[in-house]
Every structure is written in C-alpha cells, then in structure tokens.
C-alpha positions in Angstrom: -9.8 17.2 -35.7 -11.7 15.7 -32.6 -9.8 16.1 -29.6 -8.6 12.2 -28.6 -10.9 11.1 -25.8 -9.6 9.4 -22.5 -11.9 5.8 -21.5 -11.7 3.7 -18.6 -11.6 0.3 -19.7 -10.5 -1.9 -16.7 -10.8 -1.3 -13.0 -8.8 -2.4 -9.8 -8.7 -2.8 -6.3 -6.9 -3.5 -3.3 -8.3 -2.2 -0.2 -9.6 -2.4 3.4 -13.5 -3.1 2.4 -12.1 -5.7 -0.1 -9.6 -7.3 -2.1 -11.3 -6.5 -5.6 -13.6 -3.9 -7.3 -16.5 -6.0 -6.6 -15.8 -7.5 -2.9 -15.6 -3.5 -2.1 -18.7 -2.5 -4.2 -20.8 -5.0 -2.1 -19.7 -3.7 0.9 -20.9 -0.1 0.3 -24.1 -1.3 -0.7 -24.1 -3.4 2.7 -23.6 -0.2 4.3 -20.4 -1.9 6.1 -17.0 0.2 7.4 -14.0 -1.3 7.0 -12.3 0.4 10.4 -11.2 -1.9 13.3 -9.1 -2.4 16.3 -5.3 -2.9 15.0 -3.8 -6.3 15.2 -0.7 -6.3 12.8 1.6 -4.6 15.7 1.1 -3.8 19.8 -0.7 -0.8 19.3 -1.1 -0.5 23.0 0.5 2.9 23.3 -0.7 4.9 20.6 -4.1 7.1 21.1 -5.1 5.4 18.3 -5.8 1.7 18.1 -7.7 1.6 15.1 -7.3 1.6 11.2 -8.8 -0.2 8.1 -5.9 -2.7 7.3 -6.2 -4.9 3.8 -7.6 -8.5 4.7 -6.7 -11.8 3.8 -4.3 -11.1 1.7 -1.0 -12.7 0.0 1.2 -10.7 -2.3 3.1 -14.2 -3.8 -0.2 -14.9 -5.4 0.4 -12.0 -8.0 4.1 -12.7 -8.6 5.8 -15.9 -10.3 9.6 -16.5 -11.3 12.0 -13.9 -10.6 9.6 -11.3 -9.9 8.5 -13.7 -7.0 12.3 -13.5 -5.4 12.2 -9.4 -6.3 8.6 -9.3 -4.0 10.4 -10.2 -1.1 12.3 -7.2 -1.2 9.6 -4.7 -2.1 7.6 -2.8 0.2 3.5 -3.4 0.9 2.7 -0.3 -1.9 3.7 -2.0 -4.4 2.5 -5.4 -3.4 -1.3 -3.7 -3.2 -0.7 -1.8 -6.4 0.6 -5.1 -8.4 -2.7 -6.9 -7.2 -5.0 -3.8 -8.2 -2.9 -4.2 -11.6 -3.5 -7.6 -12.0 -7.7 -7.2 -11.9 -7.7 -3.8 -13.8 -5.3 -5.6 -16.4 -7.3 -8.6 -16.4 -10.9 -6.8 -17.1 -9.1 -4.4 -20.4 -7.3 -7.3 -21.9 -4.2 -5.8 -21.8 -2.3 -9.0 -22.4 -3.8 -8.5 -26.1 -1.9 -5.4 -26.4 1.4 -6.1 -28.8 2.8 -2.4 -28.6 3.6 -1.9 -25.4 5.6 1.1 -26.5 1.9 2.3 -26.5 1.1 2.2 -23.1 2.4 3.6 -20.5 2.2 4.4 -16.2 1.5 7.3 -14.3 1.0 5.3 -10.6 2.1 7.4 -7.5 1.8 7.0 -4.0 1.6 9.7 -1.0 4.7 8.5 1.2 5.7 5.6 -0.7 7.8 2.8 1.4 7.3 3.9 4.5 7.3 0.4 6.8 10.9 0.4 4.5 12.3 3.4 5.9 11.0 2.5 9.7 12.6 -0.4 9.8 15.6 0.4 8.7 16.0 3.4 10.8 15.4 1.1 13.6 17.7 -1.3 12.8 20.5 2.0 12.0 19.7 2.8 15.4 20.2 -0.4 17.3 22.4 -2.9 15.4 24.7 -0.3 13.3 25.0 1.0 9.8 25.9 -2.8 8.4 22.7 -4.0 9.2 21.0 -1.3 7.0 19.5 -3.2 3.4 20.9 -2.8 0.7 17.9 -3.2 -1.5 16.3 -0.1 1.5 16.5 2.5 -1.8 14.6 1.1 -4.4 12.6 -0.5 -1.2 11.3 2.7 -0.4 11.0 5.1 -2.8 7.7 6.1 -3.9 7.7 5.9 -7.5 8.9 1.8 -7.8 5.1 1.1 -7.9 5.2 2.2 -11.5 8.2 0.8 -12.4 7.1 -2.5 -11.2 4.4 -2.8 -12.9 6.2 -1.3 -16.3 8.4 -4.5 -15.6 6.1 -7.0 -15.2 4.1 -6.1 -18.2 6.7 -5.0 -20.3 5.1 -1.5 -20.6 7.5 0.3 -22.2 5.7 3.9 -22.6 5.5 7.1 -20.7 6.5 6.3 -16.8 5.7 9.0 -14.2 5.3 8.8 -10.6 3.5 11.4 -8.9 3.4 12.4 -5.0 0.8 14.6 -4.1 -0.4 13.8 -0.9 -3.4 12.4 -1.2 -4.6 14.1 -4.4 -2.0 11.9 -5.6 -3.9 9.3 -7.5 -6.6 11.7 -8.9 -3.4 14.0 -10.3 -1.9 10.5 -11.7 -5.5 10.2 -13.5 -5.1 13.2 -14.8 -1.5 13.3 -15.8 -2.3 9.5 -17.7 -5.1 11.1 -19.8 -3.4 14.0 -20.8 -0.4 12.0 -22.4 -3.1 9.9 -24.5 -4.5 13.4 -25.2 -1.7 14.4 -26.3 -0.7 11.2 -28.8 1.7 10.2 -26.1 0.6 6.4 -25.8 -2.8 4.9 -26.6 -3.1 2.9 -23.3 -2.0 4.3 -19.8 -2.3 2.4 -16.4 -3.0 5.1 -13.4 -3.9 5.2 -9.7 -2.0 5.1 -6.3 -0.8 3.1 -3.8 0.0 3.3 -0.4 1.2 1.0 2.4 1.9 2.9 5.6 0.0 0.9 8.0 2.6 0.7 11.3 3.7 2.3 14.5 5.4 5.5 12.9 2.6 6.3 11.0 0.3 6.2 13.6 2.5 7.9 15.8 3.3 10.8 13.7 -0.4 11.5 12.4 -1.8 10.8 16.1 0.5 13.6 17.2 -0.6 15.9 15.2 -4.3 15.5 16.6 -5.3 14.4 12.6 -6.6 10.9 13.4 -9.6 9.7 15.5 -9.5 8.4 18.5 -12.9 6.5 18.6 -11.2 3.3 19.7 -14.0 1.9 21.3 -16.1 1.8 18.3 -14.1 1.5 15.4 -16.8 1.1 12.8 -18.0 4.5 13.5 -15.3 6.3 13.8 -15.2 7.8 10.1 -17.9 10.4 9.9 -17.5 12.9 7.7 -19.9 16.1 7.8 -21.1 14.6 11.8 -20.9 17.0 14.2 -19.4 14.5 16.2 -16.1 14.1 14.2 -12.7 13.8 15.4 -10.3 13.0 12.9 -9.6 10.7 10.0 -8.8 6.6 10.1 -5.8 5.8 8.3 -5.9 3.1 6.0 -3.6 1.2 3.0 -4.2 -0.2 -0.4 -4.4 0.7 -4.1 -6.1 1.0 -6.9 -5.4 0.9 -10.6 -7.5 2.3 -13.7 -6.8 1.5 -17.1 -7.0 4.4 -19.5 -7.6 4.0 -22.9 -7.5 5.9 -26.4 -11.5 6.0 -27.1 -11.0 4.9 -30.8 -8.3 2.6 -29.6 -10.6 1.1 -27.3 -13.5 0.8 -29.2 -11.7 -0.9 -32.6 -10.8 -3.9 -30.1 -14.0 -4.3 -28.3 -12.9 -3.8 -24.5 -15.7 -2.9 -22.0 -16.0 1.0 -21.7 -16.8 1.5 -18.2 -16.7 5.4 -18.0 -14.9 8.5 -19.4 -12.2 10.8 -18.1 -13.9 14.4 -18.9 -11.8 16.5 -17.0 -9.2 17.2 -14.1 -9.4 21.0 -12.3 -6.0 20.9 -10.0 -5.8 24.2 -7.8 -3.2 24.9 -4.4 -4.3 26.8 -1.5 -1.5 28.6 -1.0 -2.4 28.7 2.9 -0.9 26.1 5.1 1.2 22.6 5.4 -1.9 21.0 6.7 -5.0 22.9 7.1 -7.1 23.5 4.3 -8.3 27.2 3.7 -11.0 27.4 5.4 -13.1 29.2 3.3 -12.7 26.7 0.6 -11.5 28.7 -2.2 -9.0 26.2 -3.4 -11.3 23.7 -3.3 -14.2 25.2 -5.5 -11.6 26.8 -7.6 -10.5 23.4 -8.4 -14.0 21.9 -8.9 -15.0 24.8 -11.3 -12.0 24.5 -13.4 -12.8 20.6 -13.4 -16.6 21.7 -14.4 -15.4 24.4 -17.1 -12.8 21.7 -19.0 -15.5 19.1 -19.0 -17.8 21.9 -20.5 -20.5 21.2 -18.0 -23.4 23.0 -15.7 -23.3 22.3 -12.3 -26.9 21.1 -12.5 -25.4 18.1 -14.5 -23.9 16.9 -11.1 -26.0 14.2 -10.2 -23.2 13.1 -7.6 -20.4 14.5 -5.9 -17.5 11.9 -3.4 -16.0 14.1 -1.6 -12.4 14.2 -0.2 -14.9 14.4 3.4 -12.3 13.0 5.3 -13.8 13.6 8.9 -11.8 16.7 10.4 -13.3 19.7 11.7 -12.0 22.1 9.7 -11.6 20.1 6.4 -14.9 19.1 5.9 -16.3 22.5 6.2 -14.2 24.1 4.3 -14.9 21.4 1.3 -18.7 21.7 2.2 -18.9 25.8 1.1 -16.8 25.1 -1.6 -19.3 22.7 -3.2 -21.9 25.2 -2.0 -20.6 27.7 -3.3 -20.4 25.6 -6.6 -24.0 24.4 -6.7 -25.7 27.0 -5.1 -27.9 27.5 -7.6 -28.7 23.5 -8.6 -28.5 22.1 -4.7 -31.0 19.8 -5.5 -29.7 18.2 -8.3 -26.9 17.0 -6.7 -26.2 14.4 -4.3 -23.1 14.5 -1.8 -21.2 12.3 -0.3 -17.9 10.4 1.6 -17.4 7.1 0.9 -14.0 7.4 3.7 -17.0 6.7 6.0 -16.7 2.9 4.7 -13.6 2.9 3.5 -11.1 5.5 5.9 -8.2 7.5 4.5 -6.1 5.5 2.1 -3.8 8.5 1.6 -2.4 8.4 -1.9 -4.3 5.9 -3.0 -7.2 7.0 -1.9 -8.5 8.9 -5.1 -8.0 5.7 -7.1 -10.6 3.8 -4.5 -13.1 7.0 -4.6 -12.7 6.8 -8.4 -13.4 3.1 -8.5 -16.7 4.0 -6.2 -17.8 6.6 -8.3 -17.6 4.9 -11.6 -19.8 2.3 -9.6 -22.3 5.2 -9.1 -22.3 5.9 -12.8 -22.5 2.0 -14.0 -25.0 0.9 -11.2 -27.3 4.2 -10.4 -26.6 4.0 -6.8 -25.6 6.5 -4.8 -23.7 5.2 -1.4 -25.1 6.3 2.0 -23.5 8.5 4.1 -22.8 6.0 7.0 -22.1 7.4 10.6 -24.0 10.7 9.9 -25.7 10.8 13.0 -25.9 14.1 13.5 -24.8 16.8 10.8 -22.5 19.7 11.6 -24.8 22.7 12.1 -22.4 24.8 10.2 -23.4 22.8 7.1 -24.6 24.4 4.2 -27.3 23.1 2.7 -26.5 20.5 0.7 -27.5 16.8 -0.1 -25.9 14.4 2.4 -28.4 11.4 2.2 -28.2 8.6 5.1 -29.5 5.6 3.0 -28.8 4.6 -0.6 -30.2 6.5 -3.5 -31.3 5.4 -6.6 -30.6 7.4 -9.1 -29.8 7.9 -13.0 -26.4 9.6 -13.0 -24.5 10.7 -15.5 -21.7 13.0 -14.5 -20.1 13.0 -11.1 -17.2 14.3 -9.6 -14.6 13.2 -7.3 -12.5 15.3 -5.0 -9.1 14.6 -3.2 -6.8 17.4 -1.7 -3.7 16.5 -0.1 -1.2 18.3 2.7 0.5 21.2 1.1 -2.7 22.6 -0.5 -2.4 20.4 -3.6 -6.7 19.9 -4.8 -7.8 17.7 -7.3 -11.1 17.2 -8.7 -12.1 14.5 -11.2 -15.0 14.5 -13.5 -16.5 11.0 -14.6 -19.0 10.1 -16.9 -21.6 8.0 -18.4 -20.4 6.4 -21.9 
C-alpha cells in the first residue's frame, strides 16, 4: 500500500510585511523590509529601537459571540494565529468538513504569552499578589493557540503544541503530517505563533548582544550573509497551513498548493545559544530532510534559510548547505527572506514556509535585500541580489532554534 501523502491545501498569514498571504507575497516582490522604529511602547532606553511590528490590525474582527468576550483575555499569539486561521481555513474549505474528529492541530509558539507574563509580573511587583489575573495561566501558556482554534472550529482531532524555539513551526509541520501519515486524522491545521513584541523582550535579547542595533536605518538592518551584520530584528505574527490527506483532498476538489515531502530534525548538542559553528547539525538535518524526501541535492532549485543575520549563525548555516550542495552549487539558489520579514521566532518557519510555497507556485525566487557586501568567509554559494525567475520544483526551508533544536522542510511542486 502507498504511503498516505501530506498536501497543503490552504495558507495563512499574519505578519509584519502584511496581514495576509498575498499582502506579504507583494511585498517581497517589491523588495520592501518590514523593520521600523518602535512605536507601541517608549522604547527610548533600549539599544534597540527597532522591530517589524504587525500593522493595522484588529483581533475583534476574527472573533464573534463568546469567543469575542474570551479575546479580551487572550494574549497577541493567539490573536495573530486565529487570523492566520481564519485565511488558511477560508482558502481549504474547511467549513465543508463534517468530521471534525478528522482533523486535528499541531500549532506551537516559541515563548508563548509573553506580554501576559510581563505584565503581570509588574503588576505582582507594584500593586500586590491580588492584582495578579486570574485568567494570567491560560493567558500565557504557549500551547492555548491550538486549543483556541480546536474551539472555535470544533476540531476535535489530535491537539499538540510544540515549543522549539524557533524551529517551532517547521517541527509543528512536521509533527501534523506525520499523524495524517500515520491515519491519525485526514486534515491537520499547523504553524506558529508568536507575540512577544514589548520592553522585556527587547531587553532580554538586547542584552544578550543577539539583536541589531541599526536604529538609524531600520529597513536595512536585517542582512543576513552581509559582512556588515549585527544581529537579528525581532518581530511577531503567525502563520497557519492546512494539511491535508492527498486522497482526501483530491476527492473534494480543494486547491493543492504544494506537498509536505519531508522533515530532517537534528540537535547540536553544543550550546544554549550559539549554533555549532561548523554546521554539522545543520547539514545533518538538511540531508536527513533530503534522504526522506528521496531526493538529489541537484533537485534543489531553492533553499530559505533560517539566515537570521548573526555572525556566527549564518556562517555556520552557509557551510552546512555547502557542505550539502557542494557538488550541484549551481543548481541551487539561496536565500533569507528575514531580510524582509525579521525574526518572528516561533512562528517564523510558518511565514518562511508560506514564502517558499510562493517560490514553488509563482517561479520566483526573492532577492536577498541588504546584501551589500557578502561575508568573505562565504562559501560559494548562490546568494542573488535581485529576483530570479525560475522553474522550481523542490525547495527547502530551514529554521533552528536556541537549544540546538534544527529543522529543515522539504516542499514541492504538485
């Protein structure tokens, strides 16, 4: 018997370069970051001022009767990930679906309710234990994402929550199509979500000398693979895929937008933060991916990298792709869409996901934006400044989080 195949059939976004799949398509092709000066708090004494922040955007919009009173008391995760639900749920037709035994969740998020737990802690701190919420638990914990969205659509299926850093969503990719492998569920909603976009956040990562401090131009300050790098941007938002049962989804006629092929998941055994520098981890991961999908390298026509604009990561993720396309370099085109886009932490392999099934559908391969100058200690692989056009057919996405966790996706044409 043919192993049960894993399809994506509707896509979902909330993030900083837009509030759906298409608003944030459009502003990759426009070549446009999403980074800029802070204005949600006084951000006057951090050493960094800048972040890419969602935009023009309304949580009540996505909520109606008593889930409308039960918003009020969530945290912004699972705002972004019920809106990034609602477009991805929109596009499969899920509301078709009668057995929602059938489908199921795997949505997790890197830190979860962070703002939550700040504020709180400040008001502990100055007004006393009383003033504390009582709704601060299931305010903050990183896996109500996923059960709010079981809950709003009735989705009564397998339910996970993962929390890998920010390999997190590519892992709750994985983790969905392996249940519908498995004859689990037929349908599974996956992605990540995060919403940690305030003082302590900035604080905490600033301190540890992780984030840029390009505050006077914010639109350049992502730039992966530049010699001139100095940290990541930190941003928020979500994103949702809707995996599907490729039978399943075929018998009912929803759009097939791409295919899960495979998942290679590796640690690095080698540090909370740093990656190893030699990349091991990281092309460990990527050939395992390569080796489930039964692919070449040379059938790589693209490559999103988890590039996320610090010395030593990019490096070390550079000579691990090396290292895995040594011998087919020139198929292959490489990339960081975090340029556009900054970190979105646990979320942010659901929007590099979203991009790269973009690649697939549109043959176009985003530019690497703020490469002014490419780190000498490069290996030599494809980093190209302006958009390419180009068939593409498989392409893989990596994300690795703090704690070693690596994750890389493959995606294909379908």
């Amino acid at each position: 018997m043919q192993p049960r195949r894993a399809v994506i059939t509707g896509l979902g976004t909330v993030n900083p370069l837009g509030n759906t799949v298409a608003e944030s398509w459009q502003a990759v092709l426009e070549g446009k970051s999403a980074i800029r000066p802070i204005t949600r708090f006084d951000a006057g004494n951090l050493a960094t001022r800048i972040a890419g922040d969602v935009q023009n955007f309304d949580h009540s919009a996505f909520f109606d009767g008593e889930m409308a009173k039960k918003a009020k008391r969530m945290d912004d995760f699972c705002h972004y990930a019920v809106a990034a639900m609602k477009e991805a749920a929109d596009q499969a037709g899920l509301s078709d679906l009668q057995n929602r035994q059938r489908i199921g969740v795997s949505i997790g998020s890197g830190i979860g309710g962070l703002t939550v737990q700040y504020e709180n802690a400040v008001a502990l701190a100055t007004k006393g234990p009383r003033r504390v919420s009582p709704f601060y638990i299931p305010m903050a914990i990183g896996n109500m994402a996923a059960g709010v969205i079981s809950m709003m659509y009735q989705l009564r299926g397998p339910n996970v929550s993962l929390q890998t850093a920010c390999a997190t969503a590519n892992h709750s990719i994985a983790m969905a199509q392996m249940i519908i492998q498995n004859g689990m569920a037929d349908v599974m909603v996956a992605g990540g979500a995060e919403g940690t976009l305030n003082e302590l956040a900035m604080a905490a990562f600033g301190n540890m000398h992780a984030l840029s401090t390009r505050n006077d131009s914010p639109e350049t300050a992502s730039r992966p693979f530049d010699r001139d790098r100095d940290g990541f941007t930190l941003s928020e938002g979500a994103a949702v895929l809707i995996l599907e049962e490729y039978e399943h989804a075929k018998s009912r006629g929803a759009p097939i937008l791409a295919e899960v092929r495979a998942c290679g998941m590796s640690g690095d055994a080698y540090d909370f933060v740093a990656p190893d520098p030699e990349g091991r981890g990281a092309a460990y991961s990527m050939q395992m991916a390569l080796e489930q999908a039964q692919l070449n390298p040379d059938q790589l026509g693209y490559i999103n990298t988890h590039g996320t604009s610090t010395p030593v990561g990019d490096l070390a993720e550079a000579n691990g792709i090396y290292a895995l396309i040594r011998n087919s370099v020139e198929a292959t085109h490489v990339g960081s869409t975090k340029s556009y886009h900054g970190h979105v932490l646990g979320a942010t392999a659901g929007v590099e996901a979203i991009l790269t099934i973009q690649v697939l559908r549109e043959g176009v391969i985003p530019a690497n934006i703020n490469l002014f100058e490419p780190d000498p200690g490069l290996p030599p692989i494809q980093l190209p400044t302006e958009i390419v056009e180009k068939r593409v057919d498989a392409a893989l996405s990596n994300s690795f989080g703090f704690g070693g966790h690596n994750s890389s996706l493959i995606l294909t044409k379908i």
